[in-house]
PDB file as gemmi writes it, atoms N, CA and C in Angstrom:
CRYST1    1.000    1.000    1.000  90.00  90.00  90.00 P 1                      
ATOM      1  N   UNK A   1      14.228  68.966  20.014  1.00  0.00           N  
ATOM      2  CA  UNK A   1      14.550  69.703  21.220  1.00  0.00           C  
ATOM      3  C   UNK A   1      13.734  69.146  22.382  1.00  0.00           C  
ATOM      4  N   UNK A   2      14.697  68.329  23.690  1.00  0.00           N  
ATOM      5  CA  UNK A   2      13.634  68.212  24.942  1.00  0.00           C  
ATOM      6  C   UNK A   2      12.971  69.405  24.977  1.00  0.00           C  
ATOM      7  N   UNK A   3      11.809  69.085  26.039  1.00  0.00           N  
ATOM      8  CA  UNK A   3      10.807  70.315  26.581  1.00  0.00           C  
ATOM      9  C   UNK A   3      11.236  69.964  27.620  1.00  0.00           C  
ATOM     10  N   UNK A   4      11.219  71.631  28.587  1.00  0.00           N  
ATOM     11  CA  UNK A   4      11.243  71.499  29.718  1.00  0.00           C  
ATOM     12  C   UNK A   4      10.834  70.717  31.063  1.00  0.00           C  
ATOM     13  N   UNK A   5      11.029  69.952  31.429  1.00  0.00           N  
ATOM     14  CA  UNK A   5      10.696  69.384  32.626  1.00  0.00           C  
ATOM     15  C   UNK A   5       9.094  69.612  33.304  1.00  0.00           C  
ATOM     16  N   UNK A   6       9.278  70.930  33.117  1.00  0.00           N  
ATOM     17  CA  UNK A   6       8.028  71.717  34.271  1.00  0.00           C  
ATOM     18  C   UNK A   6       6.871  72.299  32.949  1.00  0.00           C  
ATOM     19  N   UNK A   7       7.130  71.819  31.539  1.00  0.00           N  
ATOM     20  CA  UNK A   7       6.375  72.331  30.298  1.00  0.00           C  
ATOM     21  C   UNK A   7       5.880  70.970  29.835  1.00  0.00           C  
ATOM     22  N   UNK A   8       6.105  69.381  30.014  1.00  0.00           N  
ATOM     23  CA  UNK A   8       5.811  68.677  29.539  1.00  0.00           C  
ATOM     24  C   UNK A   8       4.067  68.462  28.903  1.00  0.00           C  
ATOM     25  N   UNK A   9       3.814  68.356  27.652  1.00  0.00           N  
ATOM     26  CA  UNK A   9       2.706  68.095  26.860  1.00  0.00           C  
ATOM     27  C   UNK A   9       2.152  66.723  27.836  1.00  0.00           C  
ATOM     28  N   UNK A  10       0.590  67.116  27.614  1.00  0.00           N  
ATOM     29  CA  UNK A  10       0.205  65.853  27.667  1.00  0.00           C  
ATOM     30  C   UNK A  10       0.542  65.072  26.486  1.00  0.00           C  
ATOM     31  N   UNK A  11       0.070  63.725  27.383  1.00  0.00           N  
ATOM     32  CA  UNK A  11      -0.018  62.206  26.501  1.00  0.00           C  
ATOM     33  C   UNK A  11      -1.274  61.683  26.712  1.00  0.00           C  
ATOM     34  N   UNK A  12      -1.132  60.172  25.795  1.00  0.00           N  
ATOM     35  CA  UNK A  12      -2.648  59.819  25.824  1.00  0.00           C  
ATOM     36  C   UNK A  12      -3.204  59.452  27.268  1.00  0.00           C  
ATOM     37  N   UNK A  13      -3.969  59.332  26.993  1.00  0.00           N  
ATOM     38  CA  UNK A  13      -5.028  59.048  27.997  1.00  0.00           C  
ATOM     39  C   UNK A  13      -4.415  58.157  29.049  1.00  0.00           C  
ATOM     40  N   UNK A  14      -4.215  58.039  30.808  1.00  0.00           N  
ATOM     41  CA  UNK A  14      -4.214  57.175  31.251  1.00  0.00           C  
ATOM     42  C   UNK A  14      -2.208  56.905  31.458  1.00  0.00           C  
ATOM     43  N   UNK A  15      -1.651  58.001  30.735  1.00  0.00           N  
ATOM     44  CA  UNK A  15      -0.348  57.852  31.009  1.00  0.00           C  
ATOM     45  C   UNK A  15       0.769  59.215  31.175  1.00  0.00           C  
ATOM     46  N   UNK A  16       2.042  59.537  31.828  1.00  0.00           N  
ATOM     47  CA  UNK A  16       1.999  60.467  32.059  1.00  0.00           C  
ATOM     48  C   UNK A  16       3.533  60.752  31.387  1.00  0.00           C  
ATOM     49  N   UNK A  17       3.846  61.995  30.904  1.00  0.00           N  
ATOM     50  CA  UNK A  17       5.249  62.372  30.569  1.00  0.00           C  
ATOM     51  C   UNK A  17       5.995  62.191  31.117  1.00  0.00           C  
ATOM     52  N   UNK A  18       7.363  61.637  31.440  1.00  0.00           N  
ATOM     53  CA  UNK A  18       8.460  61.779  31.774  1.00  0.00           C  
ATOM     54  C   UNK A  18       9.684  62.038  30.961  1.00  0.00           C  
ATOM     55  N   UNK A  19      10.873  62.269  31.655  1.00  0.00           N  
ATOM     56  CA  UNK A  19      12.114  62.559  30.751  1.00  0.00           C  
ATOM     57  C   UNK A  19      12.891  61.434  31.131  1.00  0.00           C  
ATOM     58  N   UNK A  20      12.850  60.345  30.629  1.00  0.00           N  
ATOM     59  CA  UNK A  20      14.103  59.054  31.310  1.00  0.00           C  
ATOM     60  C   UNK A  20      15.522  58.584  30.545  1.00  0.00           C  
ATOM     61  N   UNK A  21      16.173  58.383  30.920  1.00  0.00           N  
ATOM     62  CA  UNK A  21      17.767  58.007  30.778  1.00  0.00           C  
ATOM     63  C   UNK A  21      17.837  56.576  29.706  1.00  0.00           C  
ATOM     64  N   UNK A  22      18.556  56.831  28.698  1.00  0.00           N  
ATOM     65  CA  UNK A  22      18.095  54.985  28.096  1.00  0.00           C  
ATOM     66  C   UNK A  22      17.928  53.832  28.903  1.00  0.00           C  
ATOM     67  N   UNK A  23      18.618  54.187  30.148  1.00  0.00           N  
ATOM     68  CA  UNK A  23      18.498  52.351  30.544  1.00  0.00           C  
ATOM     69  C   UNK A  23      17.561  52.596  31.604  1.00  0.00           C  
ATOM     70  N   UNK A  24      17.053  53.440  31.799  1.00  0.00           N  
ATOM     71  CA  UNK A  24      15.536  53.804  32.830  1.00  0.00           C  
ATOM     72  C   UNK A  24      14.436  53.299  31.821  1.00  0.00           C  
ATOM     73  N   UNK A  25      14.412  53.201  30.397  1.00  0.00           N  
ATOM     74  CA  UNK A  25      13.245  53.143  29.538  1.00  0.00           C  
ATOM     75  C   UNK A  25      12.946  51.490  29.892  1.00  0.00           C  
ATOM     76  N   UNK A  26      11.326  51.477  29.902  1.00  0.00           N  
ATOM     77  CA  UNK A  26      10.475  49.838  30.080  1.00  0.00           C  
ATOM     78  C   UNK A  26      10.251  49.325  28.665  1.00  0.00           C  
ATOM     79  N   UNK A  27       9.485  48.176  28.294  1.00  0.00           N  
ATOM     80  CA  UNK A  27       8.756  48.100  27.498  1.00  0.00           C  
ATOM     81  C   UNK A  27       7.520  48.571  28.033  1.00  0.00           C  
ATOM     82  N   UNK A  28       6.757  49.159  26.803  1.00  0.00           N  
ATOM     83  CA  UNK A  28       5.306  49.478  27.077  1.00  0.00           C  
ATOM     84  C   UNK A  28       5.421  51.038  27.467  1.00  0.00           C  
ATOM     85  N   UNK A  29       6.630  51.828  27.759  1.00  0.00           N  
ATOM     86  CA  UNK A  29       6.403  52.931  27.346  1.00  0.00           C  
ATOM     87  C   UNK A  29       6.203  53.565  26.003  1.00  0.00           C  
ATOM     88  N   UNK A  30       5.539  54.676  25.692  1.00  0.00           N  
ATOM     89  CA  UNK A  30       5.491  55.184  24.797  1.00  0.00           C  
ATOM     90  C   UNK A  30       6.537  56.548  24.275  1.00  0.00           C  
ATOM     91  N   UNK A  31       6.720  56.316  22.663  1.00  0.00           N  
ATOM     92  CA  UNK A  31       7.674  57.600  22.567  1.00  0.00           C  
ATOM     93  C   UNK A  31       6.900  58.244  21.384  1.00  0.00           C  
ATOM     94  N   UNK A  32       6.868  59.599  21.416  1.00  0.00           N  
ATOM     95  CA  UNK A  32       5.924  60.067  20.232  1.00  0.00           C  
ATOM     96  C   UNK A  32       6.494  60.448  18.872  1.00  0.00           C  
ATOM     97  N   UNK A  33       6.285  60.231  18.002  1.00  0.00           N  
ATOM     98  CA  UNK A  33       6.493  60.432  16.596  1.00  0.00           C  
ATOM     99  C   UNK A  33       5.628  60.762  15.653  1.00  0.00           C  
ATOM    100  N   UNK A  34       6.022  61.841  15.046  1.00  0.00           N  
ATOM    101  CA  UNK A  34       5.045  62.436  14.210  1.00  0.00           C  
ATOM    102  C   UNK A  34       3.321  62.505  14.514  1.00  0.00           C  
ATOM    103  N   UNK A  35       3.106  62.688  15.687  1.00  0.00           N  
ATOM    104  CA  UNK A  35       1.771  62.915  16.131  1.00  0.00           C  
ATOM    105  C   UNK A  35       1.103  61.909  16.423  1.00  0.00           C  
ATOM    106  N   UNK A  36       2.092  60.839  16.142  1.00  0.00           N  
ATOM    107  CA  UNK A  36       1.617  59.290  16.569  1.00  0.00           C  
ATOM    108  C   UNK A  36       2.463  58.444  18.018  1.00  0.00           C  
ATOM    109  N   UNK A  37       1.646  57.915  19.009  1.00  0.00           N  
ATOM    110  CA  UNK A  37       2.331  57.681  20.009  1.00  0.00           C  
ATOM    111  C   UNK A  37       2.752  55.993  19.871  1.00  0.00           C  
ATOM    112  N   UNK A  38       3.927  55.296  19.682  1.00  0.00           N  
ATOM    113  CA  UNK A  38       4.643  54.411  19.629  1.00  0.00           C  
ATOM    114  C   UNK A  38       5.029  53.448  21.120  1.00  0.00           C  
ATOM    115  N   UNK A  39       4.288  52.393  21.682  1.00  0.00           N  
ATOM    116  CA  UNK A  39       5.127  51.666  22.686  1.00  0.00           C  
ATOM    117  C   UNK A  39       5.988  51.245  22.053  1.00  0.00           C  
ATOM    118  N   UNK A  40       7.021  50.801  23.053  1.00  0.00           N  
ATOM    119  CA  UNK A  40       8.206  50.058  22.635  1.00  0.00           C  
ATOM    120  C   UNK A  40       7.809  48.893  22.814  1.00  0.00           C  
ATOM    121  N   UNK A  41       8.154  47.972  22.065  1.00  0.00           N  
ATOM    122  CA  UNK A  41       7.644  46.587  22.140  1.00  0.00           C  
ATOM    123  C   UNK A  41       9.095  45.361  22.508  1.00  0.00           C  
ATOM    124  N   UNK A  42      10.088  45.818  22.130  1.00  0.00           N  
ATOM    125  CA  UNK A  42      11.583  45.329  22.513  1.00  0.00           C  
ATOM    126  C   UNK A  42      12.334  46.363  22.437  1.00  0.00           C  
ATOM    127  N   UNK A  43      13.621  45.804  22.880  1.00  0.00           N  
ATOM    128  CA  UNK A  43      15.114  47.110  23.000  1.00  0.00           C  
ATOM    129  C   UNK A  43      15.924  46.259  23.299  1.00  0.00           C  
ATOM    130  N   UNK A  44      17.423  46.805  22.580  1.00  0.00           N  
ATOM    131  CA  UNK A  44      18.758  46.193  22.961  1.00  0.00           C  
ATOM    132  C   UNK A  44      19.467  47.024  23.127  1.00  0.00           C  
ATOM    133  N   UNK A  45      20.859  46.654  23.931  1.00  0.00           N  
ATOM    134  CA  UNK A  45      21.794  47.386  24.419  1.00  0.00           C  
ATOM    135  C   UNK A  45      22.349  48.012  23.022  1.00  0.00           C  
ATOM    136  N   UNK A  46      23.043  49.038  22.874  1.00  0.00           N  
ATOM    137  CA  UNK A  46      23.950  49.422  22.226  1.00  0.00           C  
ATOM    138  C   UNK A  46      24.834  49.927  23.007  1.00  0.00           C  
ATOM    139  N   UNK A  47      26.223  50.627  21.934  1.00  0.00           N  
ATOM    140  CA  UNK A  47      27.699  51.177  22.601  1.00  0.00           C  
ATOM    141  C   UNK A  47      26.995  52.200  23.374  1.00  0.00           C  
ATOM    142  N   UNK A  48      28.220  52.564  24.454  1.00  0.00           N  
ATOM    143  CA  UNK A  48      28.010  53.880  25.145  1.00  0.00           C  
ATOM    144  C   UNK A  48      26.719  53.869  26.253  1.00  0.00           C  
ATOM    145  N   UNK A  49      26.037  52.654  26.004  1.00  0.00           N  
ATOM    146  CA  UNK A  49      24.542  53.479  27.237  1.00  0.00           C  
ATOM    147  C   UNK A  49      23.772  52.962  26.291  1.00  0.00           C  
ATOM    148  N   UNK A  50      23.739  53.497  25.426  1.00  0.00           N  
ATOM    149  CA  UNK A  50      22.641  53.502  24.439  1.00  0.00           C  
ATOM    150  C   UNK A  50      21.682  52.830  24.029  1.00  0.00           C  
ATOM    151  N   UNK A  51      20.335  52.512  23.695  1.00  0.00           N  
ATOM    152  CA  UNK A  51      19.411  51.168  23.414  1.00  0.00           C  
ATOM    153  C   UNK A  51      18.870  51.696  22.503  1.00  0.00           C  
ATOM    154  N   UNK A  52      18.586  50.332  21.294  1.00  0.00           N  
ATOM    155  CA  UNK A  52      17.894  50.387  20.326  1.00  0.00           C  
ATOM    156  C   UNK A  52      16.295  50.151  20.588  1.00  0.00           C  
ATOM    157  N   UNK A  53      15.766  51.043  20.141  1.00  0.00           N  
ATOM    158  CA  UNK A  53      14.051  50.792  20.843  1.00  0.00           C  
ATOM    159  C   UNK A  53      13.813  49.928  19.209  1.00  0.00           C  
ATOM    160  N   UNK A  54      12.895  49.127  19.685  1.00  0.00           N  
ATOM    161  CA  UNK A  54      11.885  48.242  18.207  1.00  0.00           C  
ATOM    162  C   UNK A  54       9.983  48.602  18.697  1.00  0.00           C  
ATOM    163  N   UNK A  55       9.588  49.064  17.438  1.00  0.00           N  
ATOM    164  CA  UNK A  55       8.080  49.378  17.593  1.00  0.00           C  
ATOM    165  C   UNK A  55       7.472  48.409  16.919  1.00  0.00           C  
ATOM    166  N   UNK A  56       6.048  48.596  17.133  1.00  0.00           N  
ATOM    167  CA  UNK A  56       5.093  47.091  15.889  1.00  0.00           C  
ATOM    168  C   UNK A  56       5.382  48.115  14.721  1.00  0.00           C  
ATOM    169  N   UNK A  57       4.994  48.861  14.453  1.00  0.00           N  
ATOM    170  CA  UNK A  57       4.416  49.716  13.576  1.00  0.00           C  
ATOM    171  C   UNK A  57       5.950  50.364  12.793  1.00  0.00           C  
ATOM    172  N   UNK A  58       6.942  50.484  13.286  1.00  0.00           N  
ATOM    173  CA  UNK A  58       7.681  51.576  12.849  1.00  0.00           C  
ATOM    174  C   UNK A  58       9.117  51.305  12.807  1.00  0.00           C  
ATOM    175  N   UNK A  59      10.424  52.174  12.507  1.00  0.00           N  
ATOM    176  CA  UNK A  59      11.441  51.533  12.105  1.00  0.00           C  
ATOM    177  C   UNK A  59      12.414  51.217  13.528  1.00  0.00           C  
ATOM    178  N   UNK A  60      13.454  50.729  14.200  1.00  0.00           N  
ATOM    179  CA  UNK A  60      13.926  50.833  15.370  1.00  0.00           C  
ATOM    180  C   UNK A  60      14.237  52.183  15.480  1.00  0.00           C  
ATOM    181  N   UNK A  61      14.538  53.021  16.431  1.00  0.00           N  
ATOM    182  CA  UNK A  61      15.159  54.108  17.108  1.00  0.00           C  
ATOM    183  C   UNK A  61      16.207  54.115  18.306  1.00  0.00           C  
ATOM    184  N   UNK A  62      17.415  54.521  17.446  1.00  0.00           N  
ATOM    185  CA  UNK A  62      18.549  54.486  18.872  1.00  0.00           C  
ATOM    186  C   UNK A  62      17.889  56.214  19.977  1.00  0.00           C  
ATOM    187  N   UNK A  63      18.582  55.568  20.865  1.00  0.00           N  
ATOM    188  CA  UNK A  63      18.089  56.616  22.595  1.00  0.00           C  
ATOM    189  C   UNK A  63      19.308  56.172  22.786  1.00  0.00           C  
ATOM    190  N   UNK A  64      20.179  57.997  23.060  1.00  0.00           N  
ATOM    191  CA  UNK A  64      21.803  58.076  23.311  1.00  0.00           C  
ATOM    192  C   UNK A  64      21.482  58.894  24.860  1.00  0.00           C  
ATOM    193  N   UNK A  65      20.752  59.372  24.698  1.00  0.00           N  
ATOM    194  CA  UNK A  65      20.633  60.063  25.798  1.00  0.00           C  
ATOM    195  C   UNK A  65      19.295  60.571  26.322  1.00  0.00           C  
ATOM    196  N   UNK A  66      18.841  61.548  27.392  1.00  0.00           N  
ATOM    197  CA  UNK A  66      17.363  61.873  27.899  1.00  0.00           C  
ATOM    198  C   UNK A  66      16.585  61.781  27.023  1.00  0.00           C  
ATOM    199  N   UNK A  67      15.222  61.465  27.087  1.00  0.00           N  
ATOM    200  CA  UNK A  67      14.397  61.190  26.112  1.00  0.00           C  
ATOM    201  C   UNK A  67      13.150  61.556  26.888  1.00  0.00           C  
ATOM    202  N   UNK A  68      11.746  62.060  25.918  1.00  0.00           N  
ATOM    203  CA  UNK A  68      10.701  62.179  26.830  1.00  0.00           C  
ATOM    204  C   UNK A  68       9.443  60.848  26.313  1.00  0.00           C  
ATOM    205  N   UNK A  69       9.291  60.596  27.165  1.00  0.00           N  
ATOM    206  CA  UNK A  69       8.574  58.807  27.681  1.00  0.00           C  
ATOM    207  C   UNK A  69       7.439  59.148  28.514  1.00  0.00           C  
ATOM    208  N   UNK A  70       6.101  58.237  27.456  1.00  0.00           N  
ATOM    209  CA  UNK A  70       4.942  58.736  28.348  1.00  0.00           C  
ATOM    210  C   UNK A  70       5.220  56.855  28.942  1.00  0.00           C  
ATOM    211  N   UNK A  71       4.711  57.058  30.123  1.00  0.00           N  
ATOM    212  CA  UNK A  71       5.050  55.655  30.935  1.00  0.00           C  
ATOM    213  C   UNK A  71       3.092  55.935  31.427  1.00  0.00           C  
ATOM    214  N   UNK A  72       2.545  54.918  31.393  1.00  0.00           N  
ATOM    215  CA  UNK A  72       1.510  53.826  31.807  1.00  0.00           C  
ATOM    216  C   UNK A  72       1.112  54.483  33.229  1.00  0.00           C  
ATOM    217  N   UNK A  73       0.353  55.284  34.336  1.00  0.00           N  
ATOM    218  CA  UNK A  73       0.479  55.287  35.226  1.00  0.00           C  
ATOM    219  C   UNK A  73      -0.133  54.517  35.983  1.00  0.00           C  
ATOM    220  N   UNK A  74       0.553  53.956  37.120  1.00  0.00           N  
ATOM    221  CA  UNK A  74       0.262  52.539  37.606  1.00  0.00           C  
ATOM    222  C   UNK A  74      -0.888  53.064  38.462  1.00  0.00           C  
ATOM    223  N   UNK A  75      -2.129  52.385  38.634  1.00  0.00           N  
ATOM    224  CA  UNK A  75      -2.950  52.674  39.344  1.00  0.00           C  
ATOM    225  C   UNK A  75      -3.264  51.604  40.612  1.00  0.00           C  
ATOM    226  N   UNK A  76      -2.795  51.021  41.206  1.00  0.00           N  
ATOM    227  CA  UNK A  76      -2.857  50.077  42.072  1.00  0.00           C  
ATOM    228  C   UNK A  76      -1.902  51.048  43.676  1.00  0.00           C  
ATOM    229  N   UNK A  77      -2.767  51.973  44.117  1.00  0.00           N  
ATOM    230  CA  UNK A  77      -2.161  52.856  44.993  1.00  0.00           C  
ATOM    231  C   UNK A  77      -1.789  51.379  46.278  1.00  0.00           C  
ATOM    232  N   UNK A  78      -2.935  50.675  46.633  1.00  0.00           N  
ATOM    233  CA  UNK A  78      -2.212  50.189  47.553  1.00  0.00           C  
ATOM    234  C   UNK A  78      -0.858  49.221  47.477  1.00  0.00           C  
ATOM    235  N   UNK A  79      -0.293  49.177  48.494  1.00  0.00           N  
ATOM    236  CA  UNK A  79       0.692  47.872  48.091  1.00  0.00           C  
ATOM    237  C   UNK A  79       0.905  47.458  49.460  1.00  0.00           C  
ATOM    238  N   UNK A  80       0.962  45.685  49.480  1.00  0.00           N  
ATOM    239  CA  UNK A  80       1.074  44.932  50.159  1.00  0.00           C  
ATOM    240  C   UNK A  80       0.071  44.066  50.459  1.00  0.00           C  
ATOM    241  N   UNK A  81      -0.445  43.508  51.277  1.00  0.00           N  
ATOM    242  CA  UNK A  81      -1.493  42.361  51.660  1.00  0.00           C  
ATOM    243  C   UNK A  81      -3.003  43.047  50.795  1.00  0.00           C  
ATOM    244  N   UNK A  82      -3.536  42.426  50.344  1.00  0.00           N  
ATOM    245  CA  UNK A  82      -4.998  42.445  49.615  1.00  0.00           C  
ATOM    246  C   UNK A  82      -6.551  41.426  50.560  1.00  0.00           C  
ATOM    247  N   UNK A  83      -6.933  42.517  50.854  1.00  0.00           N  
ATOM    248  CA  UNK A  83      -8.299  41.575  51.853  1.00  0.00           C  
ATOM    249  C   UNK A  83      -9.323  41.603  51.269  1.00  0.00           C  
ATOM    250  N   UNK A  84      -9.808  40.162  51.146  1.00  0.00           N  
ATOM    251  CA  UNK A  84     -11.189  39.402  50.802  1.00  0.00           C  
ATOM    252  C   UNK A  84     -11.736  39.817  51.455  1.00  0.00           C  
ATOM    253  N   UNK A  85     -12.973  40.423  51.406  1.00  0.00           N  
ATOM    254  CA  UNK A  85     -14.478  40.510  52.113  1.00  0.00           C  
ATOM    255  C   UNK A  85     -15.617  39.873  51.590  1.00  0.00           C  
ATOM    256  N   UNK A  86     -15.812  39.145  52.191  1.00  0.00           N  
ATOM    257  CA  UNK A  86     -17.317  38.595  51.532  1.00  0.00           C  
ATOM    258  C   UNK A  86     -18.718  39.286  52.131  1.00  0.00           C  
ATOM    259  N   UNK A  87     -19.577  39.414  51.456  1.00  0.00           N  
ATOM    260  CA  UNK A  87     -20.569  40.330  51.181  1.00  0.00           C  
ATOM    261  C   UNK A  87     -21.845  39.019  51.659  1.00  0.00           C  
ATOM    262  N   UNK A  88     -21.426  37.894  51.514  1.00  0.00           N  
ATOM    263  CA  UNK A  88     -22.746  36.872  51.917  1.00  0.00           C  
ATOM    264  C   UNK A  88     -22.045  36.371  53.236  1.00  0.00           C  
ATOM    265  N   UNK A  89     -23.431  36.942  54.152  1.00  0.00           N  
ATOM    266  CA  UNK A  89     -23.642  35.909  55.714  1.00  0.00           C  
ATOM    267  C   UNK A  89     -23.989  35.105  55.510  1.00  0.00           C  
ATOM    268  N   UNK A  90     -23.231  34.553  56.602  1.00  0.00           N  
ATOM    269  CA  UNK A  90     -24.023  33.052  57.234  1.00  0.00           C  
ATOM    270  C   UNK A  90     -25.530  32.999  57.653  1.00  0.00           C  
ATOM    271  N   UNK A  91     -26.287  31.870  57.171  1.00  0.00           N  
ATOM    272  CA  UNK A  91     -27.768  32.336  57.857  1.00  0.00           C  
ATOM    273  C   UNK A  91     -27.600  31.679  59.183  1.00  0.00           C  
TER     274      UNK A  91                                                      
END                                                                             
């Protein structure tokens, strides 16, 4: 049974719940199983929408529809140009 949207469990450390669509899913998200949290390490298309997830550890899993996906949260708030400062003067 999904969980509600606005009830989502935490996940591990450093990543956050979502509910995503099969072809919204990355590699490197995680899907949980049996108390154990699984990245996806590959995926292929199947009929209908559908993708076959492949884990290191575990057997493939078809995703027909919403699924809840802890995704990585990106921590790099800025975006665009990156500035060097150097910390040593000139004497």
């Amino acid at each position: 049974m999904m969980p509600d949207e606005n009830k989502i469990p935490p996940g591990p450390l450093g990543t956050i719940g979502e509910i995503r669509q099969p072809y919204d899913l990355k590699l490197g998200d995680m899907i949980h199983f049996d108390g154990v949290f699984f990245p996806i390490t590959d995926m292929a298309q199947a009929r209908g929408g559908a993708r076959v997830l492949h884990f290191r550890s575990r057997e493939p899993y078809l995703v027909t529809g919403p699924t809840l996906v802890y995704r990585p949260v990106e921590l790099n708030g800025l975006k665009g140009t990156i500035r060097f400062v150097s910390t040593v003067h000139p004497a």
